[in-house]
C-alpha positions in Angstrom: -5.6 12.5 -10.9 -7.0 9.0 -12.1 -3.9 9.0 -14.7 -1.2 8.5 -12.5 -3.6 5.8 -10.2 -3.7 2.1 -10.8 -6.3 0.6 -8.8 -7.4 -2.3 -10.9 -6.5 -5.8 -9.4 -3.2 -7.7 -10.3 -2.7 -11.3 -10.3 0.5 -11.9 -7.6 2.1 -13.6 -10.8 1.9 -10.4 -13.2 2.8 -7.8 -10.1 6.4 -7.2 -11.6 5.5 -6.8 -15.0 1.7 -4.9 -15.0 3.3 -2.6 -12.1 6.2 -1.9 -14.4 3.7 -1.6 -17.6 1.9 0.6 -15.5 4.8 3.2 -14.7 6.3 3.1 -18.1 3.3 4.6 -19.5 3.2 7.4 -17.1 4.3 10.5 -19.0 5.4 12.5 -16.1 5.6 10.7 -12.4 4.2 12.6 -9.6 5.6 13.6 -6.4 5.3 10.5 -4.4 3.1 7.0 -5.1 0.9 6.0 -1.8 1.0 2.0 -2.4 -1.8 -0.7 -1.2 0.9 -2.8 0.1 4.6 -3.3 1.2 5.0 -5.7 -1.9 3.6 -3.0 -4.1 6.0 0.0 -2.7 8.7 -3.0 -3.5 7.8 -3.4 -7.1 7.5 0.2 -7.6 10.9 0.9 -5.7 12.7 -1.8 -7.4 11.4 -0.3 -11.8 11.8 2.8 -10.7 15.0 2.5 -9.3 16.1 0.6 -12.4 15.4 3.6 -14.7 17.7 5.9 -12.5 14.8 7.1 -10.2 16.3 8.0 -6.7 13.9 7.3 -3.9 13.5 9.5 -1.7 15.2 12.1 -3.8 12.8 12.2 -7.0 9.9 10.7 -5.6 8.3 9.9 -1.9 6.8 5.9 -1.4 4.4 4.4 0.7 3.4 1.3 1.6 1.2 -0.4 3.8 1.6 -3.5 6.2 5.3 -3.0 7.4 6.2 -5.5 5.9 10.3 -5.2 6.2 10.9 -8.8 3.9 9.5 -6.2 1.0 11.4 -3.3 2.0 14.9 -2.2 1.3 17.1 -0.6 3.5 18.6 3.1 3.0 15.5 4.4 1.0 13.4 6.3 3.8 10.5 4.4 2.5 7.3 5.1 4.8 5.2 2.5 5.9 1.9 2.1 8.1 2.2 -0.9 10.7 -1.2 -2.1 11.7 -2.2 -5.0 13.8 -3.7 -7.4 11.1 -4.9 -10.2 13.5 -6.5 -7.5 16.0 -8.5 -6.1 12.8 -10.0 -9.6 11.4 -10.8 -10.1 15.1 -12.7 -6.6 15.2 -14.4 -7.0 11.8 -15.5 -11.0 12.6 -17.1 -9.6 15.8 -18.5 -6.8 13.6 -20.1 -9.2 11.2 -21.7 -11.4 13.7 -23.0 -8.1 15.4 -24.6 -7.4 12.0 -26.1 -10.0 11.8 -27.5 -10.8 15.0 -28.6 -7.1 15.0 -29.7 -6.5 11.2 -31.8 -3.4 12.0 -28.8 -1.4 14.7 -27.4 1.7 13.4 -24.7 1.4 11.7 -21.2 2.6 12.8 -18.3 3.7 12.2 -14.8 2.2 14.0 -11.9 4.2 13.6 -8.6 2.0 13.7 -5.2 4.1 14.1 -2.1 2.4 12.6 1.3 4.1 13.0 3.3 5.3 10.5 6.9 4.4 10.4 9.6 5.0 8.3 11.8 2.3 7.4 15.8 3.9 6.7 
């Protein structure tokens, strides 16, 4: 459902305020919000939880990065840790495969993060 999605781009200055724009003009919230970022599950935790939203009780967050400065404890917030340094590495050496070899198949790599949750 588009409506409750907001996956336009957000200046890092505006975050607090469009994110909280953004969930004020929901009219009902759904069950959980999956969230680009750490950061963004931060935002998100933090409005909601101003407006008497209980997390994990009335809604489900995720983030992405595991990025614990973001994350508050005691809120079973789930999180995906992946290996940012080990995936520029794989996607440089992907580009420069590209381009050396413009007319190879192309692929399709699978990277598996884990999924944590942060209590």
């Amino acid at each position: 459902d588009r409506s409750i999605c907001y996956t336009g781009p957000i200046p890092a200055e505006y975050y607090t305020e469009s994110i909280g724009s953004f969930l004020d003009n929901l009219d009902d919230l759904p069950d959980a919000f999956v969230c680009a970022s750490d950061f963004v599950t931060f935002n998100v935790l933090n409005h909601l939880s101003k407006k008497g939203v209980r997390v994990p009780e009335d809604i489900q967050l995720s983030g992405y990065d595991k990025s614990t400065d973001f994350l508050l404890t005691n809120h079973d917030i789930t999180t995906v840790q992946v290996q940012n340094e080990q995936l520029g590495k794989r996607l440089i050496h992907q580009l420069s495969y590209r381009v050396s070899n413009p007319h190879a198949d192309f692929e399709e790599i699978t990277i598996t993060p884990q999924i944590l949750t942060i209590k």
